[in-house]
Rosetta silent file (secondary structure, phi, psi, omega in degrees, C-alpha in Angstrom):
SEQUENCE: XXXXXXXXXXXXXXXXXXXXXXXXXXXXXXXXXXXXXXXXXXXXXXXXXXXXXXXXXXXXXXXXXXXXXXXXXXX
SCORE:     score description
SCORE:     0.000 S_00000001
   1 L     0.000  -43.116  164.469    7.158    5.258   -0.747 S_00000001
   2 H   -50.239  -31.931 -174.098    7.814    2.699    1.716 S_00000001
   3 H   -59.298  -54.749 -162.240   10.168    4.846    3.790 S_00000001
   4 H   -79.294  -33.885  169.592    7.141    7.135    4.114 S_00000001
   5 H   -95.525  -32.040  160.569    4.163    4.565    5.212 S_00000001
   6 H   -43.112  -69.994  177.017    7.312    2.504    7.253 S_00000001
   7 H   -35.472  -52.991  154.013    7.561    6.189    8.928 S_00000001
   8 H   -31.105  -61.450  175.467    3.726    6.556    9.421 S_00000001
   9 H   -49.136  -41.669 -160.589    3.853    3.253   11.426 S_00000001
  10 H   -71.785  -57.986  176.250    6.745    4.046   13.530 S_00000001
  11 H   -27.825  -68.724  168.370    5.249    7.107   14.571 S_00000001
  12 H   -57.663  -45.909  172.300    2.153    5.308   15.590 S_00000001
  13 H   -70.372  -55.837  172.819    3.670    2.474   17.254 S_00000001
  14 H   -20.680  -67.294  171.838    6.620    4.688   18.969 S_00000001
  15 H   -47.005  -27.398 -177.976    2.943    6.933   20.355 S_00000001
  16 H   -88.750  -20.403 -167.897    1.612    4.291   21.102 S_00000001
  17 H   -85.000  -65.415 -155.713    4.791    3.019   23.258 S_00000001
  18 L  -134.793   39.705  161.587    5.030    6.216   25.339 S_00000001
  19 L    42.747   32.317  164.309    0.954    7.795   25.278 S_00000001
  20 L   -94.433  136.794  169.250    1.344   10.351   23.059 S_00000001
  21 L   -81.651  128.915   27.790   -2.250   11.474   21.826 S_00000001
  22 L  -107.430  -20.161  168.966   -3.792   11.215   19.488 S_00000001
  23 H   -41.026  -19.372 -145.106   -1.453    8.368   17.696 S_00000001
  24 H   -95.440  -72.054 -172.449   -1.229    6.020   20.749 S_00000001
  25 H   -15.964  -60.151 -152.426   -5.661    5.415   20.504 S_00000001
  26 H   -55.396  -66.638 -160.985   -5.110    5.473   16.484 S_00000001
  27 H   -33.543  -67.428 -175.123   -1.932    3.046   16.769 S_00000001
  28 H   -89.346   34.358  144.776   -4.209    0.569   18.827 S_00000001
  29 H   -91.863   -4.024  172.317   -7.441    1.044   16.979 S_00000001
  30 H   115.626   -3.672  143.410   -5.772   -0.650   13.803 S_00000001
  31 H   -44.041  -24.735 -167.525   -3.881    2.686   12.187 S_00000001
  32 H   -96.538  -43.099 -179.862   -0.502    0.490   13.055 S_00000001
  33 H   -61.139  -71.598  177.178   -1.441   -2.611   11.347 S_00000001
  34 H    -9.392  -48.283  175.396   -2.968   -0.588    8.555 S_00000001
  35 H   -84.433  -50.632  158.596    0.562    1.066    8.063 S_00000001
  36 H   -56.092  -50.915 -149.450    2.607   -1.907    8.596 S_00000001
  37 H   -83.853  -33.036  162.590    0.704   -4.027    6.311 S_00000001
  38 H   -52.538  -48.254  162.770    0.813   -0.715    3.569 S_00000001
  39 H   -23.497  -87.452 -165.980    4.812   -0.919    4.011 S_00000001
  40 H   -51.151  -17.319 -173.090    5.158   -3.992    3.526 S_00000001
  41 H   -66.013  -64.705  125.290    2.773   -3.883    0.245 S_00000001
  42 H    16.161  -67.324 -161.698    4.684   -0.972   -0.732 S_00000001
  43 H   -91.424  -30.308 -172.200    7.643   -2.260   -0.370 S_00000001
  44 H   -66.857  -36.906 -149.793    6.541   -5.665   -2.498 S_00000001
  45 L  -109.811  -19.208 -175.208    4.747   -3.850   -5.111 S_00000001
  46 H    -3.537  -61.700 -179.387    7.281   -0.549   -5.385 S_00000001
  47 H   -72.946  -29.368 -176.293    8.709   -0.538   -8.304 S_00000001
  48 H   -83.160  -57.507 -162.294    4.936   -0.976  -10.247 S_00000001
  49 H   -53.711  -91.775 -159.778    3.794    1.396   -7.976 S_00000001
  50 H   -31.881  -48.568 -164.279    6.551    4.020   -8.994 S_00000001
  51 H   -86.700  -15.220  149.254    6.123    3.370  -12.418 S_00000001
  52 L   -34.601  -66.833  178.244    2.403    3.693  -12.290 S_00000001
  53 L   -78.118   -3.196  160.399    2.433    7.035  -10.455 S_00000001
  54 L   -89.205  -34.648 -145.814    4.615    8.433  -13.222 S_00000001
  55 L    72.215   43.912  152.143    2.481    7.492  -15.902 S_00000001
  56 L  -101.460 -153.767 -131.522    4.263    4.674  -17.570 S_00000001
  57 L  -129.961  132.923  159.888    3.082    1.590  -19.118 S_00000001
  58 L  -105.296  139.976  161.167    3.193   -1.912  -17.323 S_00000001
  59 L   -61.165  -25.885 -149.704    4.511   -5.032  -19.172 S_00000001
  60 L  -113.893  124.023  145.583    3.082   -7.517  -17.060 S_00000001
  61 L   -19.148  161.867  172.660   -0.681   -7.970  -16.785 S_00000001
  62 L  -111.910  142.746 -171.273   -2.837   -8.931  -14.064 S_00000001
  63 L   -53.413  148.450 -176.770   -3.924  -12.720  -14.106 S_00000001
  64 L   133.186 -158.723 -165.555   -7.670  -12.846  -15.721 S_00000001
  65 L   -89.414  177.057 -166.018   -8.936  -12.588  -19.284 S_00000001
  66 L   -82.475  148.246 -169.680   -7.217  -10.761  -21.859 S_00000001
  67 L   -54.965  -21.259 -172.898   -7.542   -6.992  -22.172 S_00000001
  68 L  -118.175   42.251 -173.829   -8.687   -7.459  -25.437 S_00000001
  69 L   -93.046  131.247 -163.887  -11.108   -9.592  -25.165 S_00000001
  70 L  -103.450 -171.278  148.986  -14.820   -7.460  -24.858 S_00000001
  71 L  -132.880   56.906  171.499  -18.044   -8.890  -23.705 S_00000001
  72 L  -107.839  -32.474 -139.314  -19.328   -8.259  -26.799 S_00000001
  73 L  -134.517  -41.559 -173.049  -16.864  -11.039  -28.245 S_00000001
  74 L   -54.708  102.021  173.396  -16.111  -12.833  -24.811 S_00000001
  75 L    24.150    0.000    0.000  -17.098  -16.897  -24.853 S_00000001
């Protein structure tokens, strides 16, 4: 998935580099950061991602109260 939003960028900066339309506008209206900063995210979060988008199960949690906590039951 990174390879593919890394690509997306390149495109857009590369368009933006030699005025082909309509990428070069998008590239500097904030499509190339948008696409760099998905890469890199992408690239950080990948593996979670991947395993997500399959439909398995994550071990690890997200920080905050416990899943099984309600607010029926909750402090």
């Amino acid at each position: 998935m990174a390879d593919r939003a890394g690509a997306m960028h390149e495109l857009l900066r590369s368009s933006h580099a030699t005025g082909v339309e309509p990428w070069a506008s998008m590239y500097a209206s904030g499509h190339g950061e948008h696409w760099a900063s998905a890469t890199r995210y992408v690239a950080w979060r990948g593996e979670t991602i991947a395993i997500a988008t399959r439909g398995g199960v994550l071990l690890a949690r997200p920080p905050g109260p416990s899943a099984s906590a309600s607010p029926a039951t909750a402090g």
